[in-house]
N, C-alpha and C positions, 0 to 999 in steps of 0.2 A: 492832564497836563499839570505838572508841577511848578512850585515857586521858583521861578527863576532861568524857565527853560522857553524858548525861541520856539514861537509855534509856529512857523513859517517852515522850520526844517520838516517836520513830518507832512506840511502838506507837501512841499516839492517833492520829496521819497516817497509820496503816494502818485504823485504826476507822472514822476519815471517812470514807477511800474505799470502805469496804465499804459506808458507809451509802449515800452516793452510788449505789452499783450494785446496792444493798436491791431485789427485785421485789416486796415488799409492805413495806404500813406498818407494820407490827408490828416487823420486822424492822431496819427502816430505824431506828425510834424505841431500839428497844435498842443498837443498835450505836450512836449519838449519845450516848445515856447513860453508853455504856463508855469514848466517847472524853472525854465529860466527866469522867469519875472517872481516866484517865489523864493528862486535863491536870491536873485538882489535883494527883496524883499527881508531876508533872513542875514543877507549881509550887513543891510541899513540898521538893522537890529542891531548889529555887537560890535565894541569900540574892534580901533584900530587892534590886528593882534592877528593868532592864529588862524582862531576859528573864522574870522572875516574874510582871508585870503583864502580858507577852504571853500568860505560859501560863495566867494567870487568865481574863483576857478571853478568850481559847478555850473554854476551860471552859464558861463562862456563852453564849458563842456556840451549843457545842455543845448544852446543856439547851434553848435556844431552836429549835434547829434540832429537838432531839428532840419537845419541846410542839407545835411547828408540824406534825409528823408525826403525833402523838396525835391533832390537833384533824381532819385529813383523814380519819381512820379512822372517826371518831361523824359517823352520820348525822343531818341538819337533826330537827326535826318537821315539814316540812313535805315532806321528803321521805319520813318513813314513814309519813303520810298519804296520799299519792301512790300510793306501794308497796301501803296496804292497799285503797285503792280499787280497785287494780286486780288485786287477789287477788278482790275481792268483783264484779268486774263490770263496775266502772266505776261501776254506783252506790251514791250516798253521799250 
């Protein structure tokens, strides 16, 4: 790490790619959460300005990416209808 540089960015870009290589959802959703909390972290670092707004919108990208991983983990009703049908026999 050099003089002058935002250590917060490399670990949130180490957080993404963990989520990205996540093999379950649960896993994937946390680790998106943490890069979000590392890009605030990286935004609280640098004045008002470009790079600020980039690390914001990451942020918010990340929580979005994490919500989208949430909503994959909960199954339909209609698919735990399905499920119980076919605990029961098929009929229902």
């Amino acid at each position: 790490m050099g003089f002058g540089r935002n250590p917060h960015v490399a670990k949130a870009e180490a957080a993404e790619a963990k989520a990205m290589e996540a093999t379950d959802v649960a896993s994937e959703a946390r680790a998106y959460l943490e890069a979000a909390r590392l890009w605030d972290r990286a935004a609280a670092k640098e004045k008002a300005g470009k790079w600020r707004t980039k690390y914001e919108a990451n942020a918010q990208a990340a929580r979005e990416h994490a919500d989208a991983a949430e909503q994959k983990a909960v199954p339909s009703v209609a698919d735990l209808k399905a499920q119980l049908d076919l605990l029961r026999g098929g009929s229902g």
